[in-house]
C-alpha positions as CSV (number, residue, x, y, z in Angstrom):
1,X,-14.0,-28.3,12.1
2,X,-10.5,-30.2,12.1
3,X,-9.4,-30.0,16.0
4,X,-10.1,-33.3,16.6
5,X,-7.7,-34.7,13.6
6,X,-4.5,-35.4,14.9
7,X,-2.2,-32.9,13.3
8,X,-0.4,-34.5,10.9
9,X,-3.5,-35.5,9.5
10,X,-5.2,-32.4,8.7
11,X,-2.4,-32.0,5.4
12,X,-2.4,-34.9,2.4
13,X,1.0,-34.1,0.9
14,X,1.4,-33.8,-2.5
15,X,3.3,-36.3,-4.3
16,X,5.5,-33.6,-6.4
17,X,6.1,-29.9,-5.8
18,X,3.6,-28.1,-7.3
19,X,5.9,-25.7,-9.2
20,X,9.2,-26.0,-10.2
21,X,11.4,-29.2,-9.0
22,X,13.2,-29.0,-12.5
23,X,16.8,-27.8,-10.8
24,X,17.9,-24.4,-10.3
25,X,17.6,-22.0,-13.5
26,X,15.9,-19.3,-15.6
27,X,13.2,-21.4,-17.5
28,X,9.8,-20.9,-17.1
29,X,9.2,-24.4,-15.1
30,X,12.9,-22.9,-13.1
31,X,13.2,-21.3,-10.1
32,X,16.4,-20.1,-8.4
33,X,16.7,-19.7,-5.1
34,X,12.8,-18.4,-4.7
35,X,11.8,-16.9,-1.7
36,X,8.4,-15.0,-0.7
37,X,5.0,-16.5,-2.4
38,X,2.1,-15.0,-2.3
39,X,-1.4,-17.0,-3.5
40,X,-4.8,-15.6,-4.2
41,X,-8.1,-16.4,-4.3
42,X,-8.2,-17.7,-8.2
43,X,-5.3,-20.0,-7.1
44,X,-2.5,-18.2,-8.5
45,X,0.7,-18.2,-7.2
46,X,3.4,-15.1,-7.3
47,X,6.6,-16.1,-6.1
48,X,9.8,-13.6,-6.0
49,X,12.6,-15.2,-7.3
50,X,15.5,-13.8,-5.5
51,X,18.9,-15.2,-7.7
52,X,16.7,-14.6,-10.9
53,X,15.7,-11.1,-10.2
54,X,11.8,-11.6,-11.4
55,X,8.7,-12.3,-9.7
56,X,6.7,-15.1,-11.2
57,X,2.7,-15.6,-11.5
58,X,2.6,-19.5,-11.7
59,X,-1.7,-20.4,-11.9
60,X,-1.8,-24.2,-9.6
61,X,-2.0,-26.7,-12.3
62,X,-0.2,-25.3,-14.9
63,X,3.2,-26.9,-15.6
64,X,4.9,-23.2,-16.0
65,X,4.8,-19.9,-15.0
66,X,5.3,-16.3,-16.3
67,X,7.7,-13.1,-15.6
68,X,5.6,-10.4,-14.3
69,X,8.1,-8.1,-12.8
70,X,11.7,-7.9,-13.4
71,X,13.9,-10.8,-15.8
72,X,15.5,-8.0,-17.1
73,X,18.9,-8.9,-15.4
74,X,19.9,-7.6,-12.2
75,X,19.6,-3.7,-11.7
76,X,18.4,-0.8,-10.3
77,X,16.4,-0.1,-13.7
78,X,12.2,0.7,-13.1
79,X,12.1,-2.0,-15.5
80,X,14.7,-4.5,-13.2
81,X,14.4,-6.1,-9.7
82,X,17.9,-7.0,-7.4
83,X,17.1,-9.2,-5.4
84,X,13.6,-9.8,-4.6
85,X,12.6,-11.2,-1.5
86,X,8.8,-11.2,-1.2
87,X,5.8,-10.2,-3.0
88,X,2.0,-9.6,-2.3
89,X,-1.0,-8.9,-4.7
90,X,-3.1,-5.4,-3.6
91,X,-6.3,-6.0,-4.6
92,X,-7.6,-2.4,-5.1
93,X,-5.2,-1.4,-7.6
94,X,-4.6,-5.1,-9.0
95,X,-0.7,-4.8,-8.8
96,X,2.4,-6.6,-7.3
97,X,4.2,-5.3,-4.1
98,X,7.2,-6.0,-4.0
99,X,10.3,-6.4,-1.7
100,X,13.2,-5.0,-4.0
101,X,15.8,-6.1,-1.2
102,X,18.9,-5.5,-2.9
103,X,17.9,-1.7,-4.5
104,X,16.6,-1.0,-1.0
105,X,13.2,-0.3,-2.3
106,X,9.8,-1.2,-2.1
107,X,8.3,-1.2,-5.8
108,X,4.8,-1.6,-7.1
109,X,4.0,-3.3,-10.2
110,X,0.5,-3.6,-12.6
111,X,-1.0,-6.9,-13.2
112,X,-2.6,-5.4,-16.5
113,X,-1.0,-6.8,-19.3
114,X,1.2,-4.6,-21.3
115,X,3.5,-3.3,-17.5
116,X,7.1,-3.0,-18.5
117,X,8.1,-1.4,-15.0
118,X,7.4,-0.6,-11.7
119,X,7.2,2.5,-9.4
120,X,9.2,3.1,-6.2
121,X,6.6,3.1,-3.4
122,X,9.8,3.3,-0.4
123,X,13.4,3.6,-1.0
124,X,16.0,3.7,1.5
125,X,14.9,0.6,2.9
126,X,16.3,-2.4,3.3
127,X,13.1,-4.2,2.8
128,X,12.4,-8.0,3.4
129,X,8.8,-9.1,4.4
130,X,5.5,-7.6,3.4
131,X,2.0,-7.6,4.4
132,X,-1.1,-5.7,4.0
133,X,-4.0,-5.4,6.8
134,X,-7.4,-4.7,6.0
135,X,-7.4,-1.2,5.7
136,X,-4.8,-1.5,3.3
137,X,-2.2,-0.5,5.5
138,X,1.2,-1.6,4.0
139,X,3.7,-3.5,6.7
140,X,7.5,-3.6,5.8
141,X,10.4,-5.7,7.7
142,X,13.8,-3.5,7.7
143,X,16.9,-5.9,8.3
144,X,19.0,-2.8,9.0
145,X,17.2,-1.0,11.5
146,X,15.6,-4.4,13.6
147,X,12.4,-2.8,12.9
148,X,8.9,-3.2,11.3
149,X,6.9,-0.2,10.1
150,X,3.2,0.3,9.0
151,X,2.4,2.7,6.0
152,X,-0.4,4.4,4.4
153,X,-0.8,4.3,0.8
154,X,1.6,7.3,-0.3
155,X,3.2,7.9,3.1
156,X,6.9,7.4,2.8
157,X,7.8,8.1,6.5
158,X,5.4,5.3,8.2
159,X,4.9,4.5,12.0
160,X,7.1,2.0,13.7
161,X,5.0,-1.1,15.2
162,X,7.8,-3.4,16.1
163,X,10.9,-3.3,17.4
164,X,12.6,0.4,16.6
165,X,15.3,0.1,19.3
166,X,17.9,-1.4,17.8
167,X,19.1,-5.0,17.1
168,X,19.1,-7.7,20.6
169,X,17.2,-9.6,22.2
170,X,14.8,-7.5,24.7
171,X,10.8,-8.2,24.3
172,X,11.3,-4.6,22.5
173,X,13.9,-5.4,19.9
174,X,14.0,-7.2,17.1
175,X,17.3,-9.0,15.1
176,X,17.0,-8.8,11.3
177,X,13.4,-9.8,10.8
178,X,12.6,-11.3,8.0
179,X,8.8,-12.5,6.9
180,X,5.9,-11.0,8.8
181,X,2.2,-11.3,9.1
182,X,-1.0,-9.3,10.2
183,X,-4.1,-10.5,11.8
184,X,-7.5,-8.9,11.3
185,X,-6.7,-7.0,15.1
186,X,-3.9,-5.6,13.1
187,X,-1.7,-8.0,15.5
188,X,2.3,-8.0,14.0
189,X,3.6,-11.4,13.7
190,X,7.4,-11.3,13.1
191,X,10.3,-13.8,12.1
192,X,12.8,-12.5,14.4
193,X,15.6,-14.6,12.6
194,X,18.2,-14.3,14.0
195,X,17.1,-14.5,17.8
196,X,15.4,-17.4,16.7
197,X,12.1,-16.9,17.6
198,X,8.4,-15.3,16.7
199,X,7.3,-12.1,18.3
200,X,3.9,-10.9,17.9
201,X,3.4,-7.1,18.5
202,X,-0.3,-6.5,19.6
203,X,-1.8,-2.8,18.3
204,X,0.2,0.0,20.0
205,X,2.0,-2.7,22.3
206,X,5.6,-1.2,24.0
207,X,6.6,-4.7,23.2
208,X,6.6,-8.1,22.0
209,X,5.5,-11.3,23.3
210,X,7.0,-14.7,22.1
211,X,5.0,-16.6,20.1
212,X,7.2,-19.6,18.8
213,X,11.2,-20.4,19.7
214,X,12.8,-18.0,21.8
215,X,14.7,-21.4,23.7
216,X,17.8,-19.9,21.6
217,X,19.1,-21.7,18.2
218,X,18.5,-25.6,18.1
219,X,16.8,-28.2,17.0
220,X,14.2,-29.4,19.8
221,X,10.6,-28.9,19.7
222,X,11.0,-25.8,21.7
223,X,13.4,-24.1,19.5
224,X,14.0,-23.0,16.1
225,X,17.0,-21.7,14.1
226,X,16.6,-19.3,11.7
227,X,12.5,-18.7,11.0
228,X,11.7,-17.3,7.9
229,X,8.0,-17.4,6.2
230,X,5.4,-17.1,8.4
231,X,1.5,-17.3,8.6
232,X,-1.3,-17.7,11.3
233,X,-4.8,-19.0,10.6
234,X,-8.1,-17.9,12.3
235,X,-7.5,-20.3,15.4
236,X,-3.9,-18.4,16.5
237,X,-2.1,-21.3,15.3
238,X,1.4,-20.1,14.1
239,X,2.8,-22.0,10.8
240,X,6.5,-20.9,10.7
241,X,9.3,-22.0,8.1
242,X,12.0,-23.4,10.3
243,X,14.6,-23.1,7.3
244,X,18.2,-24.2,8.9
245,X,16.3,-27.1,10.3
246,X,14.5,-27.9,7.3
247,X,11.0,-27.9,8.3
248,X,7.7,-26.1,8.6
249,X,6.3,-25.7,12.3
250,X,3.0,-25.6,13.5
251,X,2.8,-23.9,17.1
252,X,-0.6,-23.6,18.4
253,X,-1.6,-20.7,20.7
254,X,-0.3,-20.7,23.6
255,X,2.0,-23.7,23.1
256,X,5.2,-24.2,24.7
257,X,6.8,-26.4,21.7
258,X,5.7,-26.6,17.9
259,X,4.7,-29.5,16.2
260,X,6.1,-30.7,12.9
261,X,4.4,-31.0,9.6
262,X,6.1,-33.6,7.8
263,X,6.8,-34.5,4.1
264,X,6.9,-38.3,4.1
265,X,8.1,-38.6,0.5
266,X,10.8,-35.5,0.5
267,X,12.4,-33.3,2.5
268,X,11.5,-29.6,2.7
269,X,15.4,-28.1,1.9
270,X,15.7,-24.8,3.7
271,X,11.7,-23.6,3.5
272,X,11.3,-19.9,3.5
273,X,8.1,-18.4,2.3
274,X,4.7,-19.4,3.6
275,X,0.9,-18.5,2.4
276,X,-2.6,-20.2,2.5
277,X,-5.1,-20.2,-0.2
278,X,-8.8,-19.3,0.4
279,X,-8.9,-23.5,1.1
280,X,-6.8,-23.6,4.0
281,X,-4.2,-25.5,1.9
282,X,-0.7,-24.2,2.8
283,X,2.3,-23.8,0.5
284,X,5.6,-24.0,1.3
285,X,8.6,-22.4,-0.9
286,X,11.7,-24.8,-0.5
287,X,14.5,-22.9,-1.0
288,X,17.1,-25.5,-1.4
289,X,15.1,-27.5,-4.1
290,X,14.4,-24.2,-6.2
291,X,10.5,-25.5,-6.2
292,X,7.0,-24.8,-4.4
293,X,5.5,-27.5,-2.0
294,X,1.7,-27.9,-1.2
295,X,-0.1,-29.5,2.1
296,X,-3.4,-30.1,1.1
297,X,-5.9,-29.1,3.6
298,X,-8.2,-32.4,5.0
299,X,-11.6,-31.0,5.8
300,X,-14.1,-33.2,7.1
C-alpha cells in the first residue's frame, strides 16, 4: 500500500506528454483543444477531440494516434461529430460512447474496423460527461437542465440521480455539470462547475453532499474554480481537474482542503479530462497545451 508515501511522491512525472505536445492541429501526433480521455485495460487511450470533431484511439507508446469516430468535418452527419466532449469504451459491445455535445446527442460507435458511422443512442441532450457502472447503466451530465441522468441500454427517457431542480446552489441542484464518475455503490460523483465544487450523489439520495470546493471560486486549498475531469480511486480519494487554476487536485475523503499534484518540469494549461489505467497511473488531458499528461503511479 502507498498511504504512508507522502503524496507527492506516489506519481513520477513523465518528462514529456505522452501524446500530442506538437501544437494545436489536425495531424495524427495533433490535438485541438481535446477534452474527455478514456483509457483501458490494453493501455489504449481514446481522447475526444472537441475543435477537431473526432475521437482518437492513441495505444501509450506509440508516437501517433488514429481517427475512430468523426474527422469528417463538423456536422450533424451519422458519419460526423460537433463538438465532442467525452468518450468511454463499453466493453460488451466493443464500441465508443460518445458525448456528441454540439448535435445534442449521445452516439455509439464500433471499434471493429471497417465503422464509418455512429448511431444516436440520446438526442435532445445537451450531453457533456459520461460514465458507465457495472451493470452497464449509462450516466449522462446535461448542461442545460443542471441534471445527471442514469440509463438503461435502449431506454431514452432515463431516471434522474442528480440534481433535476434546476440550476443554483442548494445540496439538490446542480450548475452546468460537466465530468462525472460512478463508484461500484453506484455513488454519482459530479463536477458541479460552475458552483465550483464536487457533489457526490449517494444511490436514491434527495441530495448531494460536497465532496471537494464548495468555499466558492478561488484559488486556496479549499477552493476550486471551474472543476472539470474527475475520478475517485478505491480509497474515496477524489482526483479533480481544477482547469482555471491550472492543476489537478487530490482531496482525500473526508478532507477539508485538496492537495496538489504537481508537474515540476511543466505546467498543466487548463486540465480537463481525467482517467486511471488498470496501474493506478493517472492521465491528465491538458487543454491549453493540445496534449495528454501521465503521473506514473509509485508502488512499493
Amino acid at each position: 500500500m502507498i498511504h504512508n508515501l507522502p503524496f507527492n511522491d506516489r506519481w513520477i512525472e513523465e518528462k514529456a506528454p505522452i501524446a500530442g505536445g506538437h501544437g494545436y492541429g489536425n495531424a495524427m501526433n495533433q490535438f485541438y483543444w481535446p477534452h474527455g480521455i478514456f483509457v483501458d485495460d490494453g493501455q489504449t487511450m481514446v481522447i475526444a477531440d472537441w475543435y477537431n470533431n473526432r475521437v482518437i484511439e492513441w495505444k501509450i507508446g506509440y508516437r501517433n494516434g488514429r481517427v475512430v469516430a468523426g474527422g469528417r468535418g463538423e456536422g450533424n452527419r451519422l458519419d460526423q461529430l460537433n463538438r465532442p466532449t467525452d468518450v468511454l469504451i463499453d466493453k460488451e459491445t466493443d464500441s465508443l460512447i460518445i458525448c456528441d455535445w454540439g448535435n445534442r446527442r449521445v452516439v455509439r460507435w464500433s471499434r471493429h474496423s471497417g465503422a464509418t458511422q455512429g448511431e444516436i443512442l440520446l438526442d435532445n441532450i445537451k450531453c457533456y460527461g459520461l460514465a458507465m457502472d457495472h451493470q452497464r447503466h449509462l450516466y449522462v451530465s446535461d448542461t442545460d437542465k443542471h441534471e445527471i441522468r442514469r440509463y438503461q441500454m435502449g431506454d431514452r427517457n432515463g431516471t434522474v440521480v442528480a440534481g433535476g431542480y434546476g440550476r443554483g446552489r442548494g445540496l439538490n441542484q446542480l450548475n452546468f455539470p460537466t465530468f462525472l464518475f460512478v463508484d461500484h455503490e453506484q455513488a454519482v460523483y459530479v463536477s458541479d462547475c460552475k458552483n465550483h465544487r464536487v457533489m457526490k450523489w449517494n444511490q436514491t439520495a434527495a441530495e448531494g453532499i460536497i465532496v471537494a470546493g464548495g468555499q466558492g471560486e478561488g484559488w486556496t486549498l479549499t477552493q476550486l474554480s471551474g472543476p472539470e475531469g474527475l475520478v475517485v480511486d478505491m480509497s474515496g480519494t477524489v482526483y479533480v481537474a481544477d482547469r482555471n487554476n491550472h492543476r489537478v487536485m487530490a482531496w482525500p475523503k473526508g478532507a477539508k482542503y485538496g492537495l496538489i499534484i504537481r508537474l515540476e518540469e511543466r505546467h498543466v494549461y487548463y486540465p480537463m479530462g481525467l482517467s486511471f489505467d488498470q496501474y493506478h497511473n493517472l492521465y491528465a488531458v491538458n487543454y491549453g497545451d493540445h496534449c495528454i499528461e501521465r503521473f506514473r503511479f509509485k508502488s512499493i
